[in-house]
C-alpha positions as CSV (number, residue, x, y, z in Angstrom):
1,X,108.9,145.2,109.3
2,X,112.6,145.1,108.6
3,X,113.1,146.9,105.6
4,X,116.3,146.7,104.6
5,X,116.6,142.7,105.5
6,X,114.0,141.9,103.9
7,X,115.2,144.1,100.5
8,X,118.2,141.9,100.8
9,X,116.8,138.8,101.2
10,X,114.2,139.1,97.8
11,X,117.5,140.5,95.9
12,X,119.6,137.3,97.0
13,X,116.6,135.2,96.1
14,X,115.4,136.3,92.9
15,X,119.4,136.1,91.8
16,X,119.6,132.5,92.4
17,X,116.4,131.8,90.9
18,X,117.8,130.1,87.4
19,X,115.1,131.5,84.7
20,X,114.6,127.2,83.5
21,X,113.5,126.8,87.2
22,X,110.5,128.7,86.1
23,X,109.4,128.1,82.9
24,X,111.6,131.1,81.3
25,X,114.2,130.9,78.5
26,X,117.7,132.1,79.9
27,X,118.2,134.5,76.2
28,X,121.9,135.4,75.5
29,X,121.9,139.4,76.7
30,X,121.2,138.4,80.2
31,X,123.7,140.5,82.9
32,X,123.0,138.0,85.8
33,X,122.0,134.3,86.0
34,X,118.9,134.8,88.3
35,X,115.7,136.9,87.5
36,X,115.2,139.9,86.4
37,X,112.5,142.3,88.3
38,X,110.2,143.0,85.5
39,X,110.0,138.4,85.6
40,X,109.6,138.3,89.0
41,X,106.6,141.1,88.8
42,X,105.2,139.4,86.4
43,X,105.3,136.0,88.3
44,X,103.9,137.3,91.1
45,X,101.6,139.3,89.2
46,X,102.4,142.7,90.9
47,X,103.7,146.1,89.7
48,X,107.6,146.5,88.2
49,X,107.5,149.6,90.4
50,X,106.5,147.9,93.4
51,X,109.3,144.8,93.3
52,X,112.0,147.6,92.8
53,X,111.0,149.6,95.9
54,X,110.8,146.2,97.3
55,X,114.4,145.5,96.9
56,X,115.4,149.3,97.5
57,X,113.8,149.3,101.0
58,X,111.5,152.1,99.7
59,X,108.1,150.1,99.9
60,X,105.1,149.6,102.1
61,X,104.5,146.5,104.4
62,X,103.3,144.1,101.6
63,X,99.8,142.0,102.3
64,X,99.8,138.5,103.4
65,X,98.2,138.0,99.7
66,X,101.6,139.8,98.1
67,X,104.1,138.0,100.3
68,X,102.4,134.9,98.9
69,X,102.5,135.7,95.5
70,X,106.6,136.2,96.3
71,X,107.2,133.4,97.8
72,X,105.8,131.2,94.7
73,X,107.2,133.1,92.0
74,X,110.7,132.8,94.2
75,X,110.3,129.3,94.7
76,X,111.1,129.5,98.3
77,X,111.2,126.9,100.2
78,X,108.6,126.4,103.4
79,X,111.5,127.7,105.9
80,X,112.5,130.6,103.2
81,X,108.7,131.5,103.0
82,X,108.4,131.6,107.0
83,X,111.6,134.3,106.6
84,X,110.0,136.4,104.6
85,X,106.6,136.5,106.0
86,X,108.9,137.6,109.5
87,X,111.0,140.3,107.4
88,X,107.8,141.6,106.5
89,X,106.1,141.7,110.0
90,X,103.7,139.0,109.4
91,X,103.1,136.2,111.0
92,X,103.8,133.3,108.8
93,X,101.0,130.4,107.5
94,X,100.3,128.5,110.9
95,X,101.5,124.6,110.4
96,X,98.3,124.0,112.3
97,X,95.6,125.6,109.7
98,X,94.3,125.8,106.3
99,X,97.9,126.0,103.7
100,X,97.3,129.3,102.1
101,X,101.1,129.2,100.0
102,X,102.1,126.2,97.7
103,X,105.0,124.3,98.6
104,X,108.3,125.2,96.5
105,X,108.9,121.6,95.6
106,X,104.9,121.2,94.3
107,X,105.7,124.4,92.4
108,X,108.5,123.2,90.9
109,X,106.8,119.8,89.8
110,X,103.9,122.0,88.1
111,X,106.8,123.5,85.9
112,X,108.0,119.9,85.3
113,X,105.0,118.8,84.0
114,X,104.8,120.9,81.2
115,X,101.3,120.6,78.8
116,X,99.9,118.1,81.4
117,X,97.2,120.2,83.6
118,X,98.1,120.4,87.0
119,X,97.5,122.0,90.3
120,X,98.0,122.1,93.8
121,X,95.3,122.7,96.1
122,X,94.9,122.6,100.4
123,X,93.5,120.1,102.2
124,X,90.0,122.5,102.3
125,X,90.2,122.2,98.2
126,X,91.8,125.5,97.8
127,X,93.7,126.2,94.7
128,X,96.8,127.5,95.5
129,X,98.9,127.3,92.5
130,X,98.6,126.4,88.7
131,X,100.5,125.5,85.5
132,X,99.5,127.0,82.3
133,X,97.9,123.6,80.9
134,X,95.5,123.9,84.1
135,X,94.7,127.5,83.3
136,X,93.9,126.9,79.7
137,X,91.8,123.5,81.2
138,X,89.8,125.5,84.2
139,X,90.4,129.3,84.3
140,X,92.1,131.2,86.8
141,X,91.0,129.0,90.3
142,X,93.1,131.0,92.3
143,X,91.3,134.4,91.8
144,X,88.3,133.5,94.7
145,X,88.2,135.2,98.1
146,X,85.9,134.3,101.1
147,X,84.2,130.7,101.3
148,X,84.1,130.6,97.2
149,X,88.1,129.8,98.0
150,X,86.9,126.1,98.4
151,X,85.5,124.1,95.5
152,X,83.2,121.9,97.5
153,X,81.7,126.0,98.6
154,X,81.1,126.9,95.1
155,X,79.6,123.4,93.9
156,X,77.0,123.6,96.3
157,X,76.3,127.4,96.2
158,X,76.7,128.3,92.7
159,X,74.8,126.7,90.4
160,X,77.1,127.7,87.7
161,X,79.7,126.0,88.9
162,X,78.2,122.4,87.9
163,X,77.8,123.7,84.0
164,X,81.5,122.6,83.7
165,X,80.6,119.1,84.7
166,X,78.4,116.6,82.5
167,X,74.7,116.2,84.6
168,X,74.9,112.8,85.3
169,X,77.8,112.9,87.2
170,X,76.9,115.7,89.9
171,X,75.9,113.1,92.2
172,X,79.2,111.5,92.3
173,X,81.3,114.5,92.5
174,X,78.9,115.7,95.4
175,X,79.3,112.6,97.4
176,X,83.1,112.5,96.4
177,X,83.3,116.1,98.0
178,X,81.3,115.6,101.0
179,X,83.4,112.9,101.8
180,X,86.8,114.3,101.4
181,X,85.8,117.3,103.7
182,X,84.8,115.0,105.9
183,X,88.1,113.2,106.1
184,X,89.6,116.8,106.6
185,X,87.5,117.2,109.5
186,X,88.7,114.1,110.8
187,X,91.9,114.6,110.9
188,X,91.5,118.4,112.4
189,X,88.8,117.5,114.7
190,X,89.8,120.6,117.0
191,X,90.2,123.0,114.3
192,X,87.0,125.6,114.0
193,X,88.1,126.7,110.5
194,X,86.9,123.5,109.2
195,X,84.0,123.5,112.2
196,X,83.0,126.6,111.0
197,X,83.0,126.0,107.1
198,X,81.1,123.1,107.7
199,X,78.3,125.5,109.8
200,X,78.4,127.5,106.9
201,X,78.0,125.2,104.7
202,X,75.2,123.6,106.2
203,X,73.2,127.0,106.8
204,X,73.7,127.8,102.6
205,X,72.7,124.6,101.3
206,X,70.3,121.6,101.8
207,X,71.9,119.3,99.8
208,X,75.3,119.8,101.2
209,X,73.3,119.2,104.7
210,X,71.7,115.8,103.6
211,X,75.1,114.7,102.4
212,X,76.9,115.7,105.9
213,X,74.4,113.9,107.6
214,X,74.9,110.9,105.7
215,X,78.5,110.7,107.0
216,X,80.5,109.3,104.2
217,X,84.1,109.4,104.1
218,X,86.3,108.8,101.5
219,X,90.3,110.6,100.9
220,X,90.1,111.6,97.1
221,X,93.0,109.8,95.2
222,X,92.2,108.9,91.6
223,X,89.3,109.7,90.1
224,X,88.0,109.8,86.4
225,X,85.9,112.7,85.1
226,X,84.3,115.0,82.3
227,X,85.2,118.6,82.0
228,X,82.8,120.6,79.8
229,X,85.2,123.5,78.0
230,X,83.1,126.4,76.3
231,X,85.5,125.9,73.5
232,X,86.6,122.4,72.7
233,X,83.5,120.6,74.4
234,X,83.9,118.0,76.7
235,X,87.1,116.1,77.7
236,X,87.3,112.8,79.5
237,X,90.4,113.4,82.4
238,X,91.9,111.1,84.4
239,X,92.7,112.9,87.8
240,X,95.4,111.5,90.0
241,X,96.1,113.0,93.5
242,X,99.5,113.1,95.6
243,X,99.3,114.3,99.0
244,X,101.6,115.7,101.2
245,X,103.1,114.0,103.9
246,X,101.3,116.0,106.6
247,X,97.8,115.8,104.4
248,X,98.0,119.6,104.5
249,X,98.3,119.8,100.7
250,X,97.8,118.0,97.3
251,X,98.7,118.1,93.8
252,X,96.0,116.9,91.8
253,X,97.5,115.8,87.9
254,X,94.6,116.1,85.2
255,X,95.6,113.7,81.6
256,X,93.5,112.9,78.6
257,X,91.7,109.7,79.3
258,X,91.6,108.8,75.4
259,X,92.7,110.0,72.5
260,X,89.8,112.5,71.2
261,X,90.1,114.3,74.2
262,X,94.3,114.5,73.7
263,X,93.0,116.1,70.4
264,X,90.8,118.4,72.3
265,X,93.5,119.4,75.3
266,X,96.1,120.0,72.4
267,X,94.1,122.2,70.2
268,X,92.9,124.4,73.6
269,X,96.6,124.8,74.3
270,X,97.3,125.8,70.9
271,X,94.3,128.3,71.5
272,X,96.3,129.6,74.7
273,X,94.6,131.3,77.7
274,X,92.1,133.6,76.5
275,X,90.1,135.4,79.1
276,X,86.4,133.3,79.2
277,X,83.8,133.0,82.1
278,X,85.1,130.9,84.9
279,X,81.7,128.6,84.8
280,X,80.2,129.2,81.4
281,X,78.2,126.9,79.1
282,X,79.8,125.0,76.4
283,X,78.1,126.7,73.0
């Protein structure tokens, strides 16, 4: 771990981090243009304390999980974020495997798009990063470890999971997952994170393992569907999805599909992000 590099390098980034870039207001008794520590902490969602010591060289070699964090509140770029993983004495995310850090520039879009629900997930169905809209929409999606990291896990595992979706459209968004893991072992035929998912998969649930064997492929794109809210019911969204170049990661763009549901998404905004069960019932 180099220390004092990589102190430098998260005090030259946060300073050129303009607070707009991220959602914050600039305010007029600001010293410096960039970010302040306390933001940055809170962006990251780690400790004031820990950031300073960060930047002082005092700290501890930070997690894979922290660097992360860092590297999305900091907006760094894939090359930056490969930098700062090395200054830290980590390896960086291979190329070749599962994302596990959103891309600066999808970051930077989920600021841009303001009240519109938005995230960016891998190509396993990880969520990697969220706006506010999307947290308000779906909870925090980002808080799972182990296999629940990947939706098409949790559908088929947790029955809880489905309570957010109306009955007679499980079938569809089954198939619809099947297939899309399938294209992702497609295209990383050689790769035995996916291999072994799928193994997992197949041991946990039946379903899942009628639906593999049926060997259905399809690469999710646009997609219309109803999300049941335990506070403003349900809400008919039209789901658009923009993949990478390299496949590796998507952002997936949730809007109203008619006008009683634009009601419905406005007045849960207005409500704001209470804490509520990830997967519970509408009342």
């Amino acid at each position: 771990m180099q220390r004092d590099a990589l102190a430098d390098f998260l005090r030259r980034r946060r300073e050129a981090v303009r607070p707009a870039e991220v959602g914050l207001p600039a305010g007029p008794r600001r010293r410096t243009a960039g970010l302040r520590r306390e933001e940055v902490a809170m962006l990251a969602g780690m400790s004031v304390d820990y950031v300073v010591r960060l930047e002082q060289g005092r700290s501890s070699q930070p997690s894979t999980q922290l660097l992360g964090a860092l590297a999305r509140a900091l907006r760094l770029s894939d090359d930056e974020c490969a930098h700062l993983f090395h200054l830290a004495g980590h390896h960086p995310p291979h190329a070749a495997g599962t994302a596990r850090t959103a891309r600066a520039g999808l970051v930077r879009m989920l600021d841009l798009l303001g009240e519109t629900p938005a995230l960016v997930l891998s190509d396993l169905g990880e969520v990697l990063a969220q706006n506010p809209a999307s947290l308000a929409l779906m909870g925090d999606q980002t808080r799972f470890t182990g296999d629940h990291r990947y939706l098409v896990h949790r559908w088929f595992t947790d029955p809880d999971v489905r309570l957010r979706h109306l009955p007679e459209e499980h079938d569809r968004h089954s198939r619809q997952l099947v297939a899309d893991l399938r294209a992702t072992a497609g295209r990383r035929a050689d790769d035995p994170e996916v291999a072994a998912l799928v193994d997992r998969l197949r041991a946990a649930s039946d379903e899942f393992r009628r639906r593999w064997d049926e060997h259905e492929v399809a690469v999710r794109r646009a997609d219309r569907k109803t999300l049941v809210h335990p506070r403003v019911g349900p809400l008919l969204m039209d789901c658009e999805t923009l993949v990478t170049p390299d496949q590796r990661q998507e952002l997936l763009v949730l809007t109203p599909a008619d006008t009683d549901t634009r009601e419905r998404l406005d007045l849960l905004l207005v409500l704001g992000t209470e804490e509520f069960p990830a997967d519970t019932p509408p009342r």
